[in-house]
C-alpha positions as CSV (number, residue, x, y, z in Angstrom):
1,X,-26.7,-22.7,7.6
2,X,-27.0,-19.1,8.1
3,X,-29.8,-16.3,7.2
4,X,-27.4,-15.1,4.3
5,X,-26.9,-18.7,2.6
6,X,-29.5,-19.1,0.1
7,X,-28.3,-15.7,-2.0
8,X,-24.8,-16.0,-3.3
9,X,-21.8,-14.0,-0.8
10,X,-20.5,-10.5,-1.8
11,X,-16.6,-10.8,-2.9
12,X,-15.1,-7.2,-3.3
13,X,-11.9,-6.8,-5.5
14,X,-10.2,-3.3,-3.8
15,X,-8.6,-2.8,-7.3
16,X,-8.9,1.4,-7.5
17,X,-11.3,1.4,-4.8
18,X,-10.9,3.5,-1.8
19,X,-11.9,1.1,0.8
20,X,-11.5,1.6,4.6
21,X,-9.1,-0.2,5.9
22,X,-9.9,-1.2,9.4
23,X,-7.8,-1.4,12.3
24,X,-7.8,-4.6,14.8
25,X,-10.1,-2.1,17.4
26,X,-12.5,-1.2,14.6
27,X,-13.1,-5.0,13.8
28,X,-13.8,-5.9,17.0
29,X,-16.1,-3.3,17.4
30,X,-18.1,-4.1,13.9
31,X,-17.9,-7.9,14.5
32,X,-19.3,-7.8,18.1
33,X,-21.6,-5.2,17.1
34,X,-23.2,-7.7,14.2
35,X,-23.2,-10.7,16.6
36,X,-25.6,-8.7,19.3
37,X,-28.0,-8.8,16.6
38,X,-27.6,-12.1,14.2
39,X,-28.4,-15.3,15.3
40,X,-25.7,-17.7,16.9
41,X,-23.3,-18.2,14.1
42,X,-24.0,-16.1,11.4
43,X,-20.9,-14.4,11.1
44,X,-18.9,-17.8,11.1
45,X,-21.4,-19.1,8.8
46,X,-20.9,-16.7,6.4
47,X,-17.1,-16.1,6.2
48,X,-16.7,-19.9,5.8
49,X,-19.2,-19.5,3.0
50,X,-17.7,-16.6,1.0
51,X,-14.6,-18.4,1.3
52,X,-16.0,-20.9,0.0
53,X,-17.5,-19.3,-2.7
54,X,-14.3,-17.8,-4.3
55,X,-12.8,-21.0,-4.0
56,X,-14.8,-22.5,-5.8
57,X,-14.9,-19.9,-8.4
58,X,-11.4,-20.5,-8.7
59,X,-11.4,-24.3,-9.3
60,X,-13.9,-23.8,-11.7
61,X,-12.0,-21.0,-13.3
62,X,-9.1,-23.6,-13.8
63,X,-9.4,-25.7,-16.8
64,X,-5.8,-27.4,-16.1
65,X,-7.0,-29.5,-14.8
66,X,-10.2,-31.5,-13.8
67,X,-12.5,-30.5,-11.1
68,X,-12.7,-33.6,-9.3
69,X,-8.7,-33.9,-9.3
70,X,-8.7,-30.6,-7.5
71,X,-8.0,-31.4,-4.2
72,X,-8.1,-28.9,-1.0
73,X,-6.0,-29.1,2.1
74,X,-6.6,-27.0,5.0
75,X,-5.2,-26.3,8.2
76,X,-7.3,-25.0,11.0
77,X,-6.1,-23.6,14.0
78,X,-7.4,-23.7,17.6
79,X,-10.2,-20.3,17.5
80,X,-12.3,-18.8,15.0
81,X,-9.7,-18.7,12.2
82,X,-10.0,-22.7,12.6
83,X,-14.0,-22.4,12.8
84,X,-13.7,-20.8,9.6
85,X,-12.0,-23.1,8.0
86,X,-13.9,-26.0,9.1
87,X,-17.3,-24.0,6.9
88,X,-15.0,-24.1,4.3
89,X,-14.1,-27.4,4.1
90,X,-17.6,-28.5,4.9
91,X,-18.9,-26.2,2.0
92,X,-16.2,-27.6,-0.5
93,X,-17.2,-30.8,0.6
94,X,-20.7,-30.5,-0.1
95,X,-20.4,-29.5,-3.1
96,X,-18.4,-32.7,-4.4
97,X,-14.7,-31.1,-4.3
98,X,-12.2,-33.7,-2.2
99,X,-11.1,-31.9,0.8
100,X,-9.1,-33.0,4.0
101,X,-8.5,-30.7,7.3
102,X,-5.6,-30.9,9.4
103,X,-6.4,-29.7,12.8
104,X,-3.6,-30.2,15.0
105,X,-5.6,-28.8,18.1
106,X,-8.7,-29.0,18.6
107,X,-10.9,-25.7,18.4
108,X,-11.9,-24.3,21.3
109,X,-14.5,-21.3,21.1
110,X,-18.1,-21.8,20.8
111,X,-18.6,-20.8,17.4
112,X,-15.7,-22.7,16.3
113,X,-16.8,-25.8,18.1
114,X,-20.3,-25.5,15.9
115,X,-18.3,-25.1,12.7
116,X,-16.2,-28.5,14.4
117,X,-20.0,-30.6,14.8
118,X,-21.1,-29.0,11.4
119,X,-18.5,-30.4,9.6
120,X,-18.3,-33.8,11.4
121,X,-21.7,-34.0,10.6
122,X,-21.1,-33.5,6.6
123,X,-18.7,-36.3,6.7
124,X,-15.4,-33.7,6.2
125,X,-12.2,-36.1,6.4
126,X,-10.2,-34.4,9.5
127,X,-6.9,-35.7,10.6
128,X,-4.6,-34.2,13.3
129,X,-1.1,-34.2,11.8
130,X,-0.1,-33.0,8.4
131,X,0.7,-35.3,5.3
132,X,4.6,-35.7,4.5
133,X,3.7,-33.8,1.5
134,X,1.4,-31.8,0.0
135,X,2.0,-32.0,-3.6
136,X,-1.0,-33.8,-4.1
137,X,-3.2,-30.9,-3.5
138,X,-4.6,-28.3,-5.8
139,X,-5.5,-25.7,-2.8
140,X,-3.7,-25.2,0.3
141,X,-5.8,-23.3,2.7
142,X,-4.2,-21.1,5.9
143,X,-7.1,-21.4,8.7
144,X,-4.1,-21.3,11.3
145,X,-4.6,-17.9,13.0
146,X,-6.5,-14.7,12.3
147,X,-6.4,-10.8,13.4
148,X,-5.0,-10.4,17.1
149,X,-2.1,-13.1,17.0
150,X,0.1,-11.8,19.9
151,X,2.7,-14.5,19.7
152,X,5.1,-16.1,17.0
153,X,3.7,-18.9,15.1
154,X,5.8,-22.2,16.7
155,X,5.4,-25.9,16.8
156,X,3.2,-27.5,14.2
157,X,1.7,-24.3,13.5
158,X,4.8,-22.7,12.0
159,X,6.2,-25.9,10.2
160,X,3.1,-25.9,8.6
161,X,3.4,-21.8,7.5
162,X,6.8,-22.6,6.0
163,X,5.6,-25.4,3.8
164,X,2.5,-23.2,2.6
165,X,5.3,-20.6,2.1
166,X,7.4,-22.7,0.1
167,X,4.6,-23.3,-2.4
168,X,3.7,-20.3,-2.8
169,X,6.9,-18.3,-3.3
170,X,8.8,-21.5,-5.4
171,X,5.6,-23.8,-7.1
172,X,2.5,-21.6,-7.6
173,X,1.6,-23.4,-10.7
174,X,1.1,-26.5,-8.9
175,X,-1.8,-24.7,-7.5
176,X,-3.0,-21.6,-4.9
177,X,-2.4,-20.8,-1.1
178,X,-5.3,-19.4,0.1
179,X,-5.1,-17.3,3.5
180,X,-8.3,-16.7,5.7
181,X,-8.7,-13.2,6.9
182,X,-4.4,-12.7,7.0
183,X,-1.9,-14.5,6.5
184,X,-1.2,-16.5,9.6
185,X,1.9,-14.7,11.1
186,X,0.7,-11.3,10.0
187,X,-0.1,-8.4,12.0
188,X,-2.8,-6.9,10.7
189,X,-2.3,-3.1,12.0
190,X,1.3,-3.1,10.5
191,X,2.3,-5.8,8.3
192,X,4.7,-6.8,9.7
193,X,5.2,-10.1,11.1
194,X,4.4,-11.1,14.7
195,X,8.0,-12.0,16.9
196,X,9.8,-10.2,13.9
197,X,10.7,-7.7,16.2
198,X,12.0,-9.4,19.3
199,X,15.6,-9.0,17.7
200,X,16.3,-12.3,17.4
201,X,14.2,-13.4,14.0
202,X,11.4,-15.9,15.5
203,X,8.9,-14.1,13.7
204,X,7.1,-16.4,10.5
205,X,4.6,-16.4,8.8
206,X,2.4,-17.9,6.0
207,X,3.4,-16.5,2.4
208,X,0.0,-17.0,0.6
209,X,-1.1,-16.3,-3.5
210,X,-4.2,-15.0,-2.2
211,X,-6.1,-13.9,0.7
212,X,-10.0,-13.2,1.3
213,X,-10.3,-10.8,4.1
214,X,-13.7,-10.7,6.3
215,X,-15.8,-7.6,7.2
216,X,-13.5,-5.2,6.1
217,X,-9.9,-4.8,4.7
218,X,-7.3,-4.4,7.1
219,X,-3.8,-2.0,6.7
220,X,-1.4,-4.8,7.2
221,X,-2.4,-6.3,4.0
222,X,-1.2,-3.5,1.9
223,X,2.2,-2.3,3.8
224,X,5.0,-3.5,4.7
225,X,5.7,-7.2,4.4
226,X,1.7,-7.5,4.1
227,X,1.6,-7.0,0.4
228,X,4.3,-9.7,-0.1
229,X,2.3,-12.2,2.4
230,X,-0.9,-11.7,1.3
231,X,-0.9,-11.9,-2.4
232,X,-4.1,-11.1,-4.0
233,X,-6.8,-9.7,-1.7
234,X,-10.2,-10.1,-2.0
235,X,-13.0,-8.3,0.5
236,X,-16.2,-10.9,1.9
237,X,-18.0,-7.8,3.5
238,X,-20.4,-10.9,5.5
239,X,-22.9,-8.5,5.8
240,X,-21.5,-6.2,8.4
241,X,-22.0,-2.0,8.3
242,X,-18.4,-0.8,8.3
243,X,-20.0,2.6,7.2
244,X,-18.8,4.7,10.5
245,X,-15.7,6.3,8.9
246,X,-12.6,5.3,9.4
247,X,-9.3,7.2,9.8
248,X,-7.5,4.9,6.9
249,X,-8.4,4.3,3.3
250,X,-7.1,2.4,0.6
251,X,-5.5,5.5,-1.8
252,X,-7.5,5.5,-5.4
253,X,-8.9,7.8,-8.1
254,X,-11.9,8.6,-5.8
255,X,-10.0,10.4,-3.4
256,X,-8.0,12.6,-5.5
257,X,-9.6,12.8,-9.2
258,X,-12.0,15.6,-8.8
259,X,-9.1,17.9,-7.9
260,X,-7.5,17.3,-11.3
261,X,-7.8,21.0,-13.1
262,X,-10.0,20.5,-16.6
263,X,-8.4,20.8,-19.9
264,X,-10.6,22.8,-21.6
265,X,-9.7,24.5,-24.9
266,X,-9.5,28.0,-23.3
267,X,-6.6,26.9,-20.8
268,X,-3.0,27.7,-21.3
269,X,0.2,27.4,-19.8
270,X,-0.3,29.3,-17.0
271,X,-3.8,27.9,-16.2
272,X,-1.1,25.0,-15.1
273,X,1.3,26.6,-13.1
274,X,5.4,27.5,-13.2
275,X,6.7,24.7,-10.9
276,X,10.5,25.3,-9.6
277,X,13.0,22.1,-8.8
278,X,15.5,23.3,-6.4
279,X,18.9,21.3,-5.7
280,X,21.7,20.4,-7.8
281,X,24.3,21.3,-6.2
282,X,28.0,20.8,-8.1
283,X,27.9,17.5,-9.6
284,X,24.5,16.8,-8.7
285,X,22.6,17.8,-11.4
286,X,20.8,14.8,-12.6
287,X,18.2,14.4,-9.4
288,X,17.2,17.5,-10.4
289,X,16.5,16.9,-13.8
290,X,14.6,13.2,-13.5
291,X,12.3,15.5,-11.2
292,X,11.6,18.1,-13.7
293,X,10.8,16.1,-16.4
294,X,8.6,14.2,-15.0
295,X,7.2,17.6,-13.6
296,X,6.7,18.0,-17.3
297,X,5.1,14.9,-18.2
298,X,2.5,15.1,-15.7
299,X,1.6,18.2,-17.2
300,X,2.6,21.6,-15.4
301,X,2.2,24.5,-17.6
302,X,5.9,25.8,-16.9
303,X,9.2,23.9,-15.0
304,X,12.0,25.3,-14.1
305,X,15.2,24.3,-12.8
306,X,16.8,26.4,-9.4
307,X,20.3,24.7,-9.6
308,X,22.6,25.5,-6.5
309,X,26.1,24.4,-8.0
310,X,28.4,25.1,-10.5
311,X,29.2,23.7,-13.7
312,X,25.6,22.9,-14.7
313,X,24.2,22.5,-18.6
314,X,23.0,25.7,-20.0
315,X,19.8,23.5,-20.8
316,X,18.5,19.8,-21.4
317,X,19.1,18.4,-24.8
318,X,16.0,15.8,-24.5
319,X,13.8,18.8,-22.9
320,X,14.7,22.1,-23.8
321,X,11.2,22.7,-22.7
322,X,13.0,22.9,-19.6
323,X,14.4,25.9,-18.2
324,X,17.3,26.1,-16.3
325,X,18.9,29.2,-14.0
326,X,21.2,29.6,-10.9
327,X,19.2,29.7,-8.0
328,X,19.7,33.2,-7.4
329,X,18.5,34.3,-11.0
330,X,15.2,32.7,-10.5
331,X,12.2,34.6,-8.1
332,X,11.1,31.8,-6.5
333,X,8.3,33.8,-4.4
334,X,6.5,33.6,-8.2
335,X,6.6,30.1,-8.6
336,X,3.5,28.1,-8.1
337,X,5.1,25.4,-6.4
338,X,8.7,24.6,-5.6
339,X,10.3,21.2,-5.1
340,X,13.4,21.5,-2.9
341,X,15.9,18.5,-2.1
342,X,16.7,16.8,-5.2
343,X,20.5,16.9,-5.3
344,X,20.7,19.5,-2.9
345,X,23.5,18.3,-1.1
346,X,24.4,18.9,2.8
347,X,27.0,22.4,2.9
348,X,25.6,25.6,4.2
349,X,24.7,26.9,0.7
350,X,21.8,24.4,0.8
351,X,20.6,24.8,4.4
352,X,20.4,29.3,3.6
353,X,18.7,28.3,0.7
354,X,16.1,26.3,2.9
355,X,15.8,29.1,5.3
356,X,14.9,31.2,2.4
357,X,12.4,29.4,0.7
358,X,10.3,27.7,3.9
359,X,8.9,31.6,4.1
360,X,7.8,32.1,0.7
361,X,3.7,31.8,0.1
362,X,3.9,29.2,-2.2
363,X,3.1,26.0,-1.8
364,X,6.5,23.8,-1.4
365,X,7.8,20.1,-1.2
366,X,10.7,18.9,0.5
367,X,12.5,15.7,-0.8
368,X,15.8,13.8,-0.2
369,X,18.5,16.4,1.1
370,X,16.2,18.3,2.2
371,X,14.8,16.4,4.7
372,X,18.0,15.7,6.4
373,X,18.8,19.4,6.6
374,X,15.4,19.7,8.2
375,X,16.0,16.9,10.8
376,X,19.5,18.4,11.6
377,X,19.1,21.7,11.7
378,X,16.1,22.5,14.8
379,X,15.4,25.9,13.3
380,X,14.1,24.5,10.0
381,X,12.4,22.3,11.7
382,X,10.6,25.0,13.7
383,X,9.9,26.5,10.4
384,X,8.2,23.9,9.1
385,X,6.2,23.2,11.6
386,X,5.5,26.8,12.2
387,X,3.9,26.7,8.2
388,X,1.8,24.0,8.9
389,X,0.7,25.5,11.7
390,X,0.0,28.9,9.9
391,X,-2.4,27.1,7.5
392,X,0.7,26.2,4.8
393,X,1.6,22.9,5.1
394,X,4.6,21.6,3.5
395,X,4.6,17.9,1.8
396,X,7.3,15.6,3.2
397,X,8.3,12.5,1.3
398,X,11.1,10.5,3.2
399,X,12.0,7.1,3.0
400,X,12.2,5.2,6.0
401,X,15.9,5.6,6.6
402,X,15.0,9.9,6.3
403,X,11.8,9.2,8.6
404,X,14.0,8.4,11.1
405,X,16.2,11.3,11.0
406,X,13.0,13.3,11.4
407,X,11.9,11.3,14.3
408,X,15.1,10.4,16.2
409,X,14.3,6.9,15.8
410,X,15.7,4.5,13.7
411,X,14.3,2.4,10.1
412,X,13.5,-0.5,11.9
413,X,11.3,1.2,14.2
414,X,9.8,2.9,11.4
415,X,9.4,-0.1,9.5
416,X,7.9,-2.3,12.9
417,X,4.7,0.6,12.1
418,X,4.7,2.5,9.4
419,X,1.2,3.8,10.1
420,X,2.2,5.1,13.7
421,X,5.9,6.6,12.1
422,X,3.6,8.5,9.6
423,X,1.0,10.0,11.6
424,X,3.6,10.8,13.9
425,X,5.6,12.8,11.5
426,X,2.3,14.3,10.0
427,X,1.9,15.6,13.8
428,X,5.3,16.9,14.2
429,X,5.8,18.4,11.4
430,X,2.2,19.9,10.6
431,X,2.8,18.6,7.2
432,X,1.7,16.5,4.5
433,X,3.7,12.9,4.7
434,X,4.7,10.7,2.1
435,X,6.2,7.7,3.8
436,X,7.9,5.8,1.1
437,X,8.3,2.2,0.7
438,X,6.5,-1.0,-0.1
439,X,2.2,0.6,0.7
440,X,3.4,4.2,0.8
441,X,1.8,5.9,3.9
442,X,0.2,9.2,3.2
443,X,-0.9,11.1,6.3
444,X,-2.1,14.8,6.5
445,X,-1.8,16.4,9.7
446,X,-5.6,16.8,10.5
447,X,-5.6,12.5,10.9
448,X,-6.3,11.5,7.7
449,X,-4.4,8.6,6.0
450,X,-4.1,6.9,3.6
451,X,-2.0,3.3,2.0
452,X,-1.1,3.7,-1.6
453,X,-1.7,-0.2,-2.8
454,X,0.3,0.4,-6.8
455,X,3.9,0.3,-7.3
456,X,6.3,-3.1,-7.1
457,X,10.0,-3.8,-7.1
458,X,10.8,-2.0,-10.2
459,X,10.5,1.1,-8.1
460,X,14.1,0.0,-6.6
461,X,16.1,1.8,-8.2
462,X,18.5,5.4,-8.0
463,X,15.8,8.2,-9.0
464,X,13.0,7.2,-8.7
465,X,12.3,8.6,-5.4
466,X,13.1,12.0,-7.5
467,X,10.5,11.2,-10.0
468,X,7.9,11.1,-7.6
469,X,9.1,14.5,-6.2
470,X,8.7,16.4,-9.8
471,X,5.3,14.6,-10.0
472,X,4.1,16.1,-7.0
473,X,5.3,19.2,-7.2
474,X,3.8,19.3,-11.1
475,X,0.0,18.3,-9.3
476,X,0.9,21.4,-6.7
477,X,0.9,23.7,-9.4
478,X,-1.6,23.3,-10.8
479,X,-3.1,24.2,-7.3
480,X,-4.2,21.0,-6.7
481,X,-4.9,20.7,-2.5
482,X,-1.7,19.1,-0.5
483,X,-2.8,15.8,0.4
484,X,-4.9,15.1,-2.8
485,X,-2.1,15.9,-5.1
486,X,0.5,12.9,-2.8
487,X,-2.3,10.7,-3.4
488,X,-2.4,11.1,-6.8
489,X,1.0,11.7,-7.4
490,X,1.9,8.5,-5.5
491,X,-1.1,6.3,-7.2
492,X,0.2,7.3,-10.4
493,X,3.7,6.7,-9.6
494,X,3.1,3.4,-8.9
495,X,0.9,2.7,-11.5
496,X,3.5,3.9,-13.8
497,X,5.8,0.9,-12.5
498,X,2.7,-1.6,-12.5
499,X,2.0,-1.0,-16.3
500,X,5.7,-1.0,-17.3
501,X,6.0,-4.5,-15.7
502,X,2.8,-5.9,-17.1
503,X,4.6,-4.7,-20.6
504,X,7.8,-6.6,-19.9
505,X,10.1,-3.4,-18.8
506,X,10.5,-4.3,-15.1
507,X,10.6,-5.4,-12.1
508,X,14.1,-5.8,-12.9
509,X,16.1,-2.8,-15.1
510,X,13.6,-0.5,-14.9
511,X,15.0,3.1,-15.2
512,X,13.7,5.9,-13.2
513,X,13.4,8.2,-16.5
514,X,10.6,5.5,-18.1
515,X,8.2,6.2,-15.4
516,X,7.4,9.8,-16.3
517,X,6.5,9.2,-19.9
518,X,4.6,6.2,-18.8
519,X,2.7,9.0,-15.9
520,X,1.7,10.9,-18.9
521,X,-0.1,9.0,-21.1
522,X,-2.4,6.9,-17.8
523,X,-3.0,10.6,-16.2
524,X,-4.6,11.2,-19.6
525,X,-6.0,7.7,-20.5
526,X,-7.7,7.6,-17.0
527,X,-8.4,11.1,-16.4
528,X,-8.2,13.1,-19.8
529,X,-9.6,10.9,-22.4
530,X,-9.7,11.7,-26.2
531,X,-12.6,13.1,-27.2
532,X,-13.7,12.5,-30.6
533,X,-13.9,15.2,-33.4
């Protein structure tokens, strides 16, 4: 069928991989790129092929229940997405597995019409309305629409996403819903869903268990409503050179793991760096805390507490490791790092405490209160901007409800893109961003980015935003670079949550204290092993 068929496709799991994820310009590019010099074909040839392939894999992979009982039911829409499809099915077919194709309208490009003839020719049943149900088949397969959809999904064409939807989200045991490239529905810049936006709720879009992406992985998949949609992603490379770099990668150890300071036997406390929480004001004190013990548990050498109110504990009966002061008996200029916001509260106390620290030479993150004071008050704005600008960037981490603050915007604007919001804020602010939220956005101000792809629902919960704060700040003293130590912090955060599900303790009830205990022992499992004696 095509040059590549007779060795078997390349499947790519981005598991801890720092893939590029590619824009809808960038594919465009690549892809017409490849066509100028492949034969007619090829490309079409070989995503319906690796498709294919990991289908297969996965019906074979089921002992459940018996091959031949596995059937496939696919929907193909009118342009390439559908061409796809149509190798699929053909491929399937071919190799004894009972598919049918629904194709409502009948595909229209060139390439898609050869993938129409190939698979007439194979003898592929093809119908042009779906069944009543389709209970009776192992593997739904989303050919509807690819990158580039520009419109909602209506007619046939969205029925059909809601019943894939529906089997995914309610029934996956009665088999998989596999979606070509994305999702049908999905944008793949944002992830979010095309017409979801229009402000009056058109906007669906197919819900799928898994997804095989071509060419290259794309940013919607892994933000946003993306990582709900698309399930489990794998990467069919088809043979095209995605090697010019690309502004976005996916976040993993690779990107941040070389800055991690050794643990040789000569270290000591302070080869790991005095790290200062600042907030707490009166009543407040627990945001403060969460932060610094995970601070601890992600290994600074020193953590201390700068507590703004009144009526505070002289220490912390779980960590008396922990020290804790009144902000003005602590010199924060010697600190390594500071970590300002948790707690902080809103009165003027907190915003001359913010005017005093964004001078000092130290390395400094700004969380929760923080970041509101900053988007209220224009002068610590300036400030900040003014650091970043000087060569000291700060690291922001807002949510998207603070994001908006920052930009004068709103969260649903963040939300629509959360790429654009981030490297918008990274700009602005000459900072390092953390854009929280379902694929936290981290964006330095010299362009780079990056989508964090760990972390789930157990994350939804009061502190741990403050967590993630403490773990930060703990990587910045120990003079770890800006943007590698949110990368890592945020990988690891996540992870954190990943593991503690896998073991039973979330999604739901999760506490924000489990994660840093959990941060502790995968920093050393994956970065610190045991040696033996």
């Amino acid at each position: 069928m095509t040059d590549a068929d007779h060795t078997p496709p390349t499947l790519i799991n981005p598991h801890r991989r720092a893939l590029p994820l590619l824009s809808l310009t960038d594919l465009r590019i690549a892809e017409s790129q490849a066509q100028a010099a492949l034969p007619k074909h090829t490309l079409m040839g070989r995503a319906g092929e690796s498709a294919a392939s990991f289908l297969h894999e996965q019906i074979t992979r089921d002992t459940s229940i018996e091959k031949s009982k596995q059937r496939v039911w696919l929907i193909a829409g009118p342009g390439n997405n559908g061409g796809d499809a149509l190798i699929l099915a053909t491929a399937l077919h071919n190799a004894g597995i009972a598919v049918e194709l629904c194709m409502p309208v009948e595909v229209k490009p060139d390439d898609a019409r050869w993938a129409l003839d190939t698979a007439r020719a194979a003898g592929v049943p093809i119908t042009s309305a779906p069944p009543a149900s389709l209970d009776g088949f192992r593997w739904l397969v989303d050919g509807m629409f690819g990158i580039g959809l520009t419109r909602p999904l209506d007619g046939v064409f969205a029925s059909v996403a809601r019943q894939l939807s529906q089997r995914a989200k309610t029934a996956p045991r009665k088999g998989g819903v596999l979606a070509l490239d994305v999702p049908s529905g999905l944008d793949s810049d944002t992830g979010t869903v095309v017409g979801s936006g229009n402000g009056n709720g058109d906007g669906v879009a197919v819900c799928a268990t898994h997804t095989i992406t071509f060419i290259g992985a794309k940013p919607g998949l892994f933000t946003a409503q993306g990582r709900d949609l698309a399930g489990q992603v794998t990467v069919a490379p088809i043979g095209v050179d995605i090697s010019t770099r690309t502004a976005v990668q996916l976040n993993a150890p690779e990107l941040f793991s070389a800055f991690l300071p050794p643990r040789d036997f000569a270290t000591n406390k302070g080869t790991f760096g005095s790290l200062a929480v600042v907030g707490g004001d009166t009543g407040m004190c627990g945001a403060p805390i969460l932060a610094s013990r995970a601070a601890l548990y992600t290994g600074a050498g020193k953590v201390h507490v700068a507590l703004l109110g009144e009526g505070a504990p002289p220490y912390d009966p779980p960590h008396p490791e922990l020290m804790l002061h009144a902000i003005d008996d602590l010199p924060l200029d010697s600190m390594d790092a500071l970590a300002v916001g948790c707690g902080m509260g809103h009165r003027d106390r907190a915003t001359r405490v913010m005017h005093d620290v964004l001078p000092l030479d130290v390395p400094k993150l700004f969380d929760a209160d923080a970041l509101n004071l900053i988007a209220k008050d224009p002068s610590l704005a300036a400030e900040v901007t003014a650091r970043g600008v000087q060569g000291d960037p700060c690291i922001l981490t807002p949510h998207p409800l603070e994001a908006a603050r920052l930009l004068g915007s709103d969260a649903p604007t963040v939300q629509r893109d959360r790429l654009s919001a981030a490297r918008a804020l990274a700009a602005r602010f000459a900072s390092v961003v953390v854009l929280k939220g379902t694929g936290t956005i981290i964006a330095a101000p010299d362009g780079r980015l990056a989508i964090n792809p760990t972390g789930n629902a157990a994350l939804a919960t009061g502190g741990t935003g403050d967590v993630l704060g403490g773990i930060i700040g703990a990587l910045l003293a120990q003079h770890l670079p800006r943007y590698e130590a949110a990368l890592a912090g945020v990988f690891l955060h996540g992870l954190a949550a990943d593991t503690l599900t896998a073991q039973g303790h979330g999604p739901a009830g999760l506490t924000a204290g489990e994660l840093a205990p959990m941060v502790r022992t995968l920093l050393n499992r994956l970065f610190y092993p045991a040696t033996s004696i």
